[in-house]
MARVEXRO-54585 format. One record per residue (C-alpha): residue in one letter; x, y, z; residue number from 1. Coordinates in Angstrom, 3 decimals. Layout:
<atom res="A" x="X" y="Y" z="Z" n="NUM"/>
...
***
This chain:
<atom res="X" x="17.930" y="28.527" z="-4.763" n="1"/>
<atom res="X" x="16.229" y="27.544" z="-1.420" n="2"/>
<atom res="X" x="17.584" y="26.387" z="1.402" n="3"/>
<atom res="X" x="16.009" y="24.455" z="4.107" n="4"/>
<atom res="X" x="15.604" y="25.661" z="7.495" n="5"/>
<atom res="X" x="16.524" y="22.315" z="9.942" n="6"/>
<atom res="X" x="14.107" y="21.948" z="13.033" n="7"/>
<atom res="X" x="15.422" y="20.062" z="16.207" n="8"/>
<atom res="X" x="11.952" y="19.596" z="17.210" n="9"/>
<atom res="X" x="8.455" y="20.036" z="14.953" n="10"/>
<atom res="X" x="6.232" y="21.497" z="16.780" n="11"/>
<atom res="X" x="4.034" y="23.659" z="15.357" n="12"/>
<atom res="X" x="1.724" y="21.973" z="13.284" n="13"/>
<atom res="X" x="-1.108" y="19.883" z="14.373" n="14"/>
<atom res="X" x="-1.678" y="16.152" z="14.216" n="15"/>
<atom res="X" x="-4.798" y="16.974" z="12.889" n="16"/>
<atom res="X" x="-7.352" y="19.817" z="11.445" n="17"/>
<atom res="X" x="-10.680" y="19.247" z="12.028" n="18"/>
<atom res="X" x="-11.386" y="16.343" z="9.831" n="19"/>
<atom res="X" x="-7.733" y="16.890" z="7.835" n="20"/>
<atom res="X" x="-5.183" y="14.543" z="9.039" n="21"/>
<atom res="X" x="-1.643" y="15.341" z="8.892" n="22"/>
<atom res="X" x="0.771" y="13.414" z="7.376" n="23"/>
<atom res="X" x="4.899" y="13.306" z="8.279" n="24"/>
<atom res="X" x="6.390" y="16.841" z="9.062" n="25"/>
<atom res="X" x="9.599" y="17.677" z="7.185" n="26"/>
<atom res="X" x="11.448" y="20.971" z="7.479" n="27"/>
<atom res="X" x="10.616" y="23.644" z="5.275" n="28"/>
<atom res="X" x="12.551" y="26.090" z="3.324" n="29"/>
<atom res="X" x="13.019" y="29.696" z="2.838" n="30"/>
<atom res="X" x="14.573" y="31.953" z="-0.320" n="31"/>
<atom res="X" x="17.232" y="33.553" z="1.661" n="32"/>
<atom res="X" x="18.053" y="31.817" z="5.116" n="33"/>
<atom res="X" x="20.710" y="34.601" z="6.122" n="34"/>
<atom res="X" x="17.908" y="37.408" z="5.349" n="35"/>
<atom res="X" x="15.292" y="35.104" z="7.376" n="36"/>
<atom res="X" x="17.545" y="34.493" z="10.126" n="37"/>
<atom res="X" x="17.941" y="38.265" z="10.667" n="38"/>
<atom res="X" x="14.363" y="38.641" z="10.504" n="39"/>
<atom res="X" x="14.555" y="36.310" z="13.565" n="40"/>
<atom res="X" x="13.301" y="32.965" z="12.236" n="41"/>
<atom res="X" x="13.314" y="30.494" z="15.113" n="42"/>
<atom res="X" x="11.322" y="27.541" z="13.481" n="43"/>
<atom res="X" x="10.113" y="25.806" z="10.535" n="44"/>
<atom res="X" x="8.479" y="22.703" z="9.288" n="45"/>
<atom res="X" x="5.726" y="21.628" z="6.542" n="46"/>
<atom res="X" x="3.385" y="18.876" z="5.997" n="47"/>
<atom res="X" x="0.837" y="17.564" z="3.918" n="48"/>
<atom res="X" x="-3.554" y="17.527" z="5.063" n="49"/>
<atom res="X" x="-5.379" y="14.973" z="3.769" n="50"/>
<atom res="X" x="-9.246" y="14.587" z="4.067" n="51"/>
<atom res="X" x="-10.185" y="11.403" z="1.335" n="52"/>
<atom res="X" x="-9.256" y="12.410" z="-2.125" n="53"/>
<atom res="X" x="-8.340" y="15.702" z="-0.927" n="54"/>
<atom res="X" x="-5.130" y="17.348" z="0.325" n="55"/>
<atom res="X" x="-2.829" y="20.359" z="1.046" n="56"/>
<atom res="X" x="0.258" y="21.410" z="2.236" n="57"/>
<atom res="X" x="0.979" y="24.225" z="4.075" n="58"/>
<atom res="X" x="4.517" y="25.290" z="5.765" n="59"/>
<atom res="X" x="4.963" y="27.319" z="8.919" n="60"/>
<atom res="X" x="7.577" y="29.859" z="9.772" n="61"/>
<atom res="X" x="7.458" y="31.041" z="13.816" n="62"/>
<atom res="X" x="9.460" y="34.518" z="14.176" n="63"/>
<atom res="X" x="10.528" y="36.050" z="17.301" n="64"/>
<atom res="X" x="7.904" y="38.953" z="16.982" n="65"/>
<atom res="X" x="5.685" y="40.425" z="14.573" n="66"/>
<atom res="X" x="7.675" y="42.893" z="12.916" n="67"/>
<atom res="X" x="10.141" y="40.086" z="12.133" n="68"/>
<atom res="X" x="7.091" y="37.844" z="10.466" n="69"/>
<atom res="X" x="5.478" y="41.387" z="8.478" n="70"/>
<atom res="X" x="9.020" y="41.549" z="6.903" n="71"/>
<atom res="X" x="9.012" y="37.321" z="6.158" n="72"/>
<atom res="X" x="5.780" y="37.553" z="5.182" n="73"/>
<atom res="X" x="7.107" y="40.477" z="2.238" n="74"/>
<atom res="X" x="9.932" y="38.576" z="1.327" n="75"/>
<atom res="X" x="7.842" y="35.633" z="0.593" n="76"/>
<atom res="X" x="4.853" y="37.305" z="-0.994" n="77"/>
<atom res="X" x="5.842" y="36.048" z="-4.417" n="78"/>
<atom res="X" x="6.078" y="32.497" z="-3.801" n="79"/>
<atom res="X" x="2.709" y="31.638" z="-3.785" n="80"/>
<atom res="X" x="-0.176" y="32.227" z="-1.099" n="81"/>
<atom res="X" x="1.321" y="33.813" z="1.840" n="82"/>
<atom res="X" x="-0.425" y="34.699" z="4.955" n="83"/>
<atom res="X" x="0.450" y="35.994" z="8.398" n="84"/>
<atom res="X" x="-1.205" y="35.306" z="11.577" n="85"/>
<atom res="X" x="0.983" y="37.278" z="14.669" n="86"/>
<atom res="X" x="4.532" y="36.280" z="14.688" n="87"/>
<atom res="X" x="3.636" y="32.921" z="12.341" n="88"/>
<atom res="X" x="3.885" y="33.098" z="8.805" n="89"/>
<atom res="X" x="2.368" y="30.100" z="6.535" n="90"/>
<atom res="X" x="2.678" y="29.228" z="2.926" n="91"/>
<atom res="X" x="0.193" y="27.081" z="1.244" n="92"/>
<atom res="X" x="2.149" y="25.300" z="-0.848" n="93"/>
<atom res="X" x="0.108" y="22.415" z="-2.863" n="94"/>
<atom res="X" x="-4.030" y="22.707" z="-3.020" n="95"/>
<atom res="X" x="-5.653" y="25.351" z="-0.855" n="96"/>
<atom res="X" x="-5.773" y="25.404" z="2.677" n="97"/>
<atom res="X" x="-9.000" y="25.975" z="4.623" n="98"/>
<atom res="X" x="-9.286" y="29.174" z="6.365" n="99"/>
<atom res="X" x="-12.449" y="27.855" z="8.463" n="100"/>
<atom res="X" x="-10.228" y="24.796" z="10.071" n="101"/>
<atom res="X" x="-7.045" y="26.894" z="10.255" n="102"/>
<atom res="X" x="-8.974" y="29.615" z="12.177" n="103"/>
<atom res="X" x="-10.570" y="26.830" z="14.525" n="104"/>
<atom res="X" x="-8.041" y="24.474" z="14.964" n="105"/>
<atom res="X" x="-4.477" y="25.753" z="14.229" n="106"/>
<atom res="X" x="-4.476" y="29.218" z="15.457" n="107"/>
<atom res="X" x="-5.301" y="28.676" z="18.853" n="108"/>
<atom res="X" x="-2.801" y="26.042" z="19.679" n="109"/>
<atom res="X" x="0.479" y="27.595" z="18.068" n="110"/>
<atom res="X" x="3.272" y="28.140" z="20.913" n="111"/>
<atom res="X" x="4.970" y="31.020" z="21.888" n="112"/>
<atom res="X" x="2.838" y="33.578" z="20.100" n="113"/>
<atom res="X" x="3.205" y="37.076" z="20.302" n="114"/>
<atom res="X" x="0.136" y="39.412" z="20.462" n="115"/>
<atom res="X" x="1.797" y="42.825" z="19.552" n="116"/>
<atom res="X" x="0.471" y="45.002" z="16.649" n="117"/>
<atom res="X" x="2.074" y="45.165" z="13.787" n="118"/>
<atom res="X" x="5.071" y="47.655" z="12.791" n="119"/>
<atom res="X" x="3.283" y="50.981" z="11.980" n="120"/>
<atom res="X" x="5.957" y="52.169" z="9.079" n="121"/>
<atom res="X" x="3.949" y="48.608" z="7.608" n="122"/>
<atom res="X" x="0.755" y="49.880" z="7.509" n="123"/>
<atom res="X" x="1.586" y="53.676" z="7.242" n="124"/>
<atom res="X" x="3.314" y="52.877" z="3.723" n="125"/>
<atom res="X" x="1.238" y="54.943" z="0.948" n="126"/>
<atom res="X" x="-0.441" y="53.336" z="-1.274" n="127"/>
<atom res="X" x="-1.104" y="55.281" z="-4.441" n="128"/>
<atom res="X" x="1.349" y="54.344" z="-7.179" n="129"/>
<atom res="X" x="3.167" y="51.431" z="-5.016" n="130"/>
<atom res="X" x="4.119" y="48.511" z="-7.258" n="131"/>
<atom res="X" x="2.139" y="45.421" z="-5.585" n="132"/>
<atom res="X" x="4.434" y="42.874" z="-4.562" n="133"/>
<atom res="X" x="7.826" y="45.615" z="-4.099" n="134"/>
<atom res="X" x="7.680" y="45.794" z="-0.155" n="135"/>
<atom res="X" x="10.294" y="44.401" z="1.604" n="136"/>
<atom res="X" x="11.301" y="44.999" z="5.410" n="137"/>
<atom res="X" x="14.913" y="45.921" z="5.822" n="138"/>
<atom res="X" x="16.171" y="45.010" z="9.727" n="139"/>
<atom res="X" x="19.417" y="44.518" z="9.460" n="140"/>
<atom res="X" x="22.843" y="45.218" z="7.208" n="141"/>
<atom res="X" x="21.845" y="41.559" z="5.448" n="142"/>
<atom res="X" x="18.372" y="42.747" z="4.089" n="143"/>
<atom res="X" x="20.202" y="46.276" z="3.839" n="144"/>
<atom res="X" x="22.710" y="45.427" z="1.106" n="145"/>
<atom res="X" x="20.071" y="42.925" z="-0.799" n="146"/>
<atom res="X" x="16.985" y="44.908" z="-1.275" n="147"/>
<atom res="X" x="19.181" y="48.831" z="-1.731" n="148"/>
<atom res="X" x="22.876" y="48.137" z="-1.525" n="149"/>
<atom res="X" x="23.160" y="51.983" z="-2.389" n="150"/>
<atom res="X" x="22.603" y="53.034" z="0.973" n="151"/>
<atom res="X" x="25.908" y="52.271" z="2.542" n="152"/>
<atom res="X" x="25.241" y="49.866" z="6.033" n="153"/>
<atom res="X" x="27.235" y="52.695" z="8.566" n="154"/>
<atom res="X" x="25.412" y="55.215" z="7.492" n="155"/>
<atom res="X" x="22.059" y="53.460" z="7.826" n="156"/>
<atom res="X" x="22.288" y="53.697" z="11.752" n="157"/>
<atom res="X" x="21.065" y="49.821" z="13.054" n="158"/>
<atom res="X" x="23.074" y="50.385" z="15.972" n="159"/>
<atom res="X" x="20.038" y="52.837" z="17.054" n="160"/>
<atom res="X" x="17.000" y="50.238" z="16.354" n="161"/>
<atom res="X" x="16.368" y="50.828" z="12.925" n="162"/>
<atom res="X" x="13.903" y="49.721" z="10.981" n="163"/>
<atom res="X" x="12.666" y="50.744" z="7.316" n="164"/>
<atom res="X" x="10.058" y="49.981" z="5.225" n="165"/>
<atom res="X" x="10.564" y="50.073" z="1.368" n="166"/>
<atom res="X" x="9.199" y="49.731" z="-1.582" n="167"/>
<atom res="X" x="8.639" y="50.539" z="-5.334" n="168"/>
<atom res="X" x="6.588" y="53.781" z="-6.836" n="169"/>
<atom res="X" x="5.779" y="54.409" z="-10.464" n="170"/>
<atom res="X" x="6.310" y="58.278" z="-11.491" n="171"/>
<atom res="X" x="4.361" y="59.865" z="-13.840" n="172"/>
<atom res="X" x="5.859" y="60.058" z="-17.385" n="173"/>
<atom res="X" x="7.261" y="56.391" z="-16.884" n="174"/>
<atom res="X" x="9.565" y="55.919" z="-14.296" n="175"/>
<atom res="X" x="9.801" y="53.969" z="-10.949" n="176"/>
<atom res="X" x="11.222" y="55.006" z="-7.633" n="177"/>
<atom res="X" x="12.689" y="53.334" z="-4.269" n="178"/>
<atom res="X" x="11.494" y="54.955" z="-1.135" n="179"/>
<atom res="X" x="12.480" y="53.663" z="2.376" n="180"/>
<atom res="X" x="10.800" y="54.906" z="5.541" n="181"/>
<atom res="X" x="13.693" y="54.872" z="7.696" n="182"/>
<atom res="X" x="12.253" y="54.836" z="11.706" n="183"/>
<atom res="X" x="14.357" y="55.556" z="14.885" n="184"/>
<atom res="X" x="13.534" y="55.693" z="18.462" n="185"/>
<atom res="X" x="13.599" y="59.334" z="18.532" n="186"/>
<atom res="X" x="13.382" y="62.519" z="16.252" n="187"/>
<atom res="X" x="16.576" y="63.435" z="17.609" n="188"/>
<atom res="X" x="18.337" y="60.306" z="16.691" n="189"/>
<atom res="X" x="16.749" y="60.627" z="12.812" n="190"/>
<atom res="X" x="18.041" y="64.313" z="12.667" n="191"/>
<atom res="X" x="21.735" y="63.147" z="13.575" n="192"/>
<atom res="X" x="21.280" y="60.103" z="11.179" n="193"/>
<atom res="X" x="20.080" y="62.325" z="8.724" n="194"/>
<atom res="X" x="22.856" y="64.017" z="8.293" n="195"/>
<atom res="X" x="24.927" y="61.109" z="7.275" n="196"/>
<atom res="X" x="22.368" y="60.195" z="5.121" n="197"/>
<atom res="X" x="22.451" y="63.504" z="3.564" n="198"/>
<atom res="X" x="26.410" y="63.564" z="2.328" n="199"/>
<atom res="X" x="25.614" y="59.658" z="0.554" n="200"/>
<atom res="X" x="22.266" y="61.224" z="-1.478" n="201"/>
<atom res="X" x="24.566" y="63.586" z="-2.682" n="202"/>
<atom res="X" x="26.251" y="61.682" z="-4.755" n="203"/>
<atom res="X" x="23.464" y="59.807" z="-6.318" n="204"/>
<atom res="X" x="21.494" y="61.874" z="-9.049" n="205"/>
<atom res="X" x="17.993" y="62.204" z="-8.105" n="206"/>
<atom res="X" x="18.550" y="61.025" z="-4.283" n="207"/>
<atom res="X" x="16.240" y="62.941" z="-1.989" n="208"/>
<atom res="X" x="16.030" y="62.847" z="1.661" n="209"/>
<atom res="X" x="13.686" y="64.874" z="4.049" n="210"/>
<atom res="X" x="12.565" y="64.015" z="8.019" n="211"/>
<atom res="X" x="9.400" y="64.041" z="9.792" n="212"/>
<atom res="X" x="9.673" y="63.193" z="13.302" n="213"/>
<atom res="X" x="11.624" y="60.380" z="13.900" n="214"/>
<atom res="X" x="11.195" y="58.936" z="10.321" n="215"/>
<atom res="X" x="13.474" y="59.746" z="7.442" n="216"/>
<atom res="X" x="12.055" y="59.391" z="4.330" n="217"/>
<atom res="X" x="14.748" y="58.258" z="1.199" n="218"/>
<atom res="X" x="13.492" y="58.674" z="-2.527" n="219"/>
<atom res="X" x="15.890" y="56.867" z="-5.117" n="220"/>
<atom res="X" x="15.702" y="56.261" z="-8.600" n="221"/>
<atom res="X" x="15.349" y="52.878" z="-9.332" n="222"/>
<atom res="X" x="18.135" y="50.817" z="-10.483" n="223"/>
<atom res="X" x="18.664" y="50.570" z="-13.795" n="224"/>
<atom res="X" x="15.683" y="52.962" z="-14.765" n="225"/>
<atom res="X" x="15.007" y="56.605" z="-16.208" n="226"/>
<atom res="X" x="16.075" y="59.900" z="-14.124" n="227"/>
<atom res="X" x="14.309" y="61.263" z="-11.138" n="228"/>
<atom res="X" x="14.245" y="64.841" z="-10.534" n="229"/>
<atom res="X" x="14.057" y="66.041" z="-7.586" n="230"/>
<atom res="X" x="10.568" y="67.548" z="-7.911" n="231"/>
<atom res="X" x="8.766" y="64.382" z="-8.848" n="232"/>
<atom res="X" x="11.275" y="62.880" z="-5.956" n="233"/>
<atom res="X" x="9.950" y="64.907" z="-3.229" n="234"/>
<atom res="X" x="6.382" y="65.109" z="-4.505" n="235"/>
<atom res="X" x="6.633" y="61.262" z="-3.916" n="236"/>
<atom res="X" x="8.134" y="61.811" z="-0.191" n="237"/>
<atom res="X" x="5.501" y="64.192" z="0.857" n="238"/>
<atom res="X" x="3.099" y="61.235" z="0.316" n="239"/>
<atom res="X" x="4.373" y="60.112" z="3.817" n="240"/>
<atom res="X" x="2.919" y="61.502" z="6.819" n="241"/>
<atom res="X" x="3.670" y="60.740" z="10.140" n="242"/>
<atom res="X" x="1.120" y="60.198" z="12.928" n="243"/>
<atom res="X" x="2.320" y="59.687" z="16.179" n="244"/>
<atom res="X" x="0.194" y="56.398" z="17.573" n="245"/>
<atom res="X" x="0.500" y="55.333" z="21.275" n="246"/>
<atom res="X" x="0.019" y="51.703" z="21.724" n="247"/>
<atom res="X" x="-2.083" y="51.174" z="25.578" n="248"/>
<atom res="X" x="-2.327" y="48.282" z="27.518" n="249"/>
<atom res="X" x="-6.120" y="46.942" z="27.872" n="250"/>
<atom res="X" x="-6.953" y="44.492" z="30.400" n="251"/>
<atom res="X" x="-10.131" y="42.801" z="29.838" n="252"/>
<atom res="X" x="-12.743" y="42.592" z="32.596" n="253"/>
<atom res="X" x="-12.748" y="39.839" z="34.444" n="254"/>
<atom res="X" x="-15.015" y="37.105" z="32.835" n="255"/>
<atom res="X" x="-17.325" y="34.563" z="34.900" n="256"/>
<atom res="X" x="-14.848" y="31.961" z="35.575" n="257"/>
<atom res="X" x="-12.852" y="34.943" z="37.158" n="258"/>
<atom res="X" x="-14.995" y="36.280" z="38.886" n="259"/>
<atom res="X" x="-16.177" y="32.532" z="40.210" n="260"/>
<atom res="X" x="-12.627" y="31.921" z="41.418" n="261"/>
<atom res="X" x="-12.536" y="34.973" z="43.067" n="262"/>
<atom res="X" x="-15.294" y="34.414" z="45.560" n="263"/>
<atom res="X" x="-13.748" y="30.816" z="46.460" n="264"/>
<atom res="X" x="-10.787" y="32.812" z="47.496" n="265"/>
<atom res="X" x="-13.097" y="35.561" z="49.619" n="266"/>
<atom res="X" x="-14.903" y="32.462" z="50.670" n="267"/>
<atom res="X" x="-11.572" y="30.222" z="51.575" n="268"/>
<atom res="X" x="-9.912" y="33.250" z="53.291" n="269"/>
<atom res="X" x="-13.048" y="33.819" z="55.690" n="270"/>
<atom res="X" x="-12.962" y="30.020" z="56.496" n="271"/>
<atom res="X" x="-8.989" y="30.650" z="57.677" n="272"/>
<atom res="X" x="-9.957" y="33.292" z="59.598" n="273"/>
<atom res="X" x="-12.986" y="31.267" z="61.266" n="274"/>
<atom res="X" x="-10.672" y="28.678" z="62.102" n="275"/>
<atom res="X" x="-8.002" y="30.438" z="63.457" n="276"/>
<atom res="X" x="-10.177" y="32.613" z="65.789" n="277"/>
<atom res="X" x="-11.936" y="29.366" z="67.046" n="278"/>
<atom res="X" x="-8.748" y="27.766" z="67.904" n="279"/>
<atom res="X" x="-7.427" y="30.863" z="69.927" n="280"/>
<atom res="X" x="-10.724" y="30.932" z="71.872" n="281"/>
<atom res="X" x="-10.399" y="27.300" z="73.013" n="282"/>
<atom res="X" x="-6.860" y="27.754" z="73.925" n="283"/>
<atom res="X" x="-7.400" y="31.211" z="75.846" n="284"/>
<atom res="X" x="-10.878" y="28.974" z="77.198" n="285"/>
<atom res="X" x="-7.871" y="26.073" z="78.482" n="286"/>
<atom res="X" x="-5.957" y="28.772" z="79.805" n="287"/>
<atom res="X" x="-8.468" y="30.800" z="81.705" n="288"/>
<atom res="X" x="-10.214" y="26.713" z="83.074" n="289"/>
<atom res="X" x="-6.326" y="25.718" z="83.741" n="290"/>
<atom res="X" x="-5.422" y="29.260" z="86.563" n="291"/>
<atom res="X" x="-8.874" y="29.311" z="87.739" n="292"/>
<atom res="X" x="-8.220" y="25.766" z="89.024" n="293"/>
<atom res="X" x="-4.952" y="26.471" z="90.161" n="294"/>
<atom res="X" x="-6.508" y="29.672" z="92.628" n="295"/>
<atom res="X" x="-8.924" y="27.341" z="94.231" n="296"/>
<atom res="X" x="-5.979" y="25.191" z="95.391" n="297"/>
<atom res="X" x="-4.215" y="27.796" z="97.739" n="298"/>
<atom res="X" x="-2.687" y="29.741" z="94.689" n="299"/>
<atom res="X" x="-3.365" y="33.670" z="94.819" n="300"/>
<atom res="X" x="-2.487" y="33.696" z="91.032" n="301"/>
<atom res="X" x="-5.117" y="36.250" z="89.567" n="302"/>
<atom res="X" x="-6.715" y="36.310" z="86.138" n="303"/>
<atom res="X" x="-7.639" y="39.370" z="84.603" n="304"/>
<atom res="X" x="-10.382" y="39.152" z="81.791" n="305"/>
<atom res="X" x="-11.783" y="42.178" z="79.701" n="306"/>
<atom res="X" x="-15.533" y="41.440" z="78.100" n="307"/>
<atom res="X" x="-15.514" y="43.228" z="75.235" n="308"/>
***
């Protein structure tokens, strides 16, 4: 069952698309609000494109950040054509949307975007033998207890930032597997937590746990499915490996309009400083007119001037 997500204000989608017009907005809806809500869903709203005989609708979720929309954007990934762009996640929902006007006309006017890369656990997931369509982002005790209530939420650690990626692996000979790319701040912090971790595995047969930097990486059996032993478990595990990435901050060079504003500033700043020295020259001019006057009158007042 869906849900809809209520808007106070629609503001994301455009009156228009290129030659598409848009019709009336309406909110839109989600399959599991508390899940989306802890992904950080902030707004929501759909509406229909028409261009003559033709028309779409698309619906547009706005996150808080981009890891948030990655882990929408899994969730949804089964209800029909899902794509992200940033911390925006859209849905085409009747016809097909086109990319072209989206690109040109949509994407450059949607508020409050964020520009951050994308969650590295997302795109560091391996590949080989994942079941398309099994990812899901877990960010929270919600997500947590939905997508692999056998890890038990204290034991998890979201009190320390953590975030895991998951998903679904066949296994040679027939049988599928959970993994979950647990990530904490530090390696520290993942040693600690894998401890805990450790004494829950135990008790589930075929559970396998190992660490690699600040990721712990958690092999289950999948629910309902054949054994896992705890070679094929770990041969699954070692498909991870961590790379350290460090994200800098590149400013682009100043572009022409820059550059132009820049020299109105040199040029505005030189025309202060003109001004200014003009007006102290007339009034030290006044001055030197006004005591020079005043000493041929009978004054002995005496003006000393330097010529520099």
């Amino acid at each position: 069952m869906t849900y809809p997500i209520l808007l106070l204000v629609a503001s994301i989608l455009p009156p228009g698309l290129d030659h598409w017009k848009r019709g009336e907005t309406s909110p839109a809806t989600v399959p599991s609000p508390q899940i989306a809500k802890e992904y950080g869903l902030e707004e929501s709203e759909s509406a229909s494109y028409a261009q003559g005989a033709k028309s779409f609708k698309l619906a547009a979720h706005r996150l808080k950040d981009v890891t948030g929309a990655v882990a929408l954007e899994q969730l949804l990934q089964d209800t029909g054509k899902v794509f992200r762009y940033q911390n925006y996640v859209f849905q085409t929902l009747e016809g097909t949307a086109p990319r072209g006007a989206l690109d040109a006309y949509l994407f450059p006017t949607l508020p409050k975007l964020d520009r951050s890369s994308s969650p590295i656990l997302a795109r560091n997931l391996p590949g080989k033998d994942r079941i398309r369509g099994s990812e899901r982002y877990i960010l929270g005790p919600v997500s947590l207890k939905t997508f692999e209530g056998r890890v038990p939420v204290q034991a998890a650690g979201f009190e320390y930032q953590l975030e895991i990626q998951a998903a679904q692996y066949n296994i040679a000979g027939g049988g599928k597997a959970w993994m979950g790319l647990f990530s904490y701040p530090n390696p520290a912090i993942a040693k600690q937590q894998l401890a805990k971790l450790s004494a829950v595995f135990e008790t589930i047969a075929g559970g396998y746990l190992t660490r690699q930097g600040p990721v712990v990486v958690a092999v289950l059996p999948s629910e309902g499915g054949l054994a896992l032993d705890k070679a094929a478990a770990a041969a699954l595990a070692a498909r991870y490996e961590y790379h350290a990435e460090v994200t800098l901050e590149i400013r682009e060079p100043p572009t022409v309009q820059d550059a132009a504003k820049m020299m109105m500033g040199i040029f505005t700043l030189a025309g202060y400083l003109l001004a200014a020295c003009l007006i102290g020259g007339l009034i030290f001019a006044g001055a030197f007119l006004y005591f020079r006057r005043k000493g041929t009158d009978g004054q002995n007042e005496v003006m000393t001037t330097l010529r520099i």
